[in-house]
Steps between C-alpha positions, in 0.01 A plus 500: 500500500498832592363582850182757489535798702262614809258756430641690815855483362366629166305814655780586693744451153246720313491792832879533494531553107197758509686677805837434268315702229343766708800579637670550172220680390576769773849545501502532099635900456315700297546701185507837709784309722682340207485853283627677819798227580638524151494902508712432850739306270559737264542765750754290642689457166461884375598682796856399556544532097352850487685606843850404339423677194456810669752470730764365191400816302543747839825381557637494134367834502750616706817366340605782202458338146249249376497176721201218537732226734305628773179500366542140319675358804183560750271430274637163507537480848104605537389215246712242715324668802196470351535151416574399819235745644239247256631201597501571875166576472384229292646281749290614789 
């Protein structure tokens, strides 16, 4: 048969899952914290991107005749820097 437990230990049960809940209640983020993370994110992601872009285009720029290996080449190197910028951050 199953043993019936003590009042006591069944108040103090029912204290530590309402303290279990508060506390969950209180370090939930909010929408304003969530909306603000994610633009973080994306900063993270577009700014290496748009930096190699420009920086690809100034330095093809300067070779005579039409030439994008600059530009395409740091563009990729910003998305990989991006990525990595994301992930570091999503890991913190």
């Amino acid at each position: 048969m199953k043993k019936r437990a003590e009042p006591d230990q069944l108040k103090a049960e029912l204290r530590e899952q309402v303290h279990r809940i508060e506390r969950a209640q209180q370090e939930r983020r909010t929408i304003l914290a969530q909306a603000a993370s994610l633009g973080v994110l994306g900063l993270l992601l577009a700014i290496p991107i748009v930096a190699g872009a420009y920086l690809g285009r100034w330095l093809d720029s300067l070779f005579a005749g039409y030439s994008i290996r600059w530009t395409i080449g740091l563009i990729v190197l910003g998305v990989f820097l991006g990525a990595t910028n994301v992930y570091l951050q999503l890991r913190r």
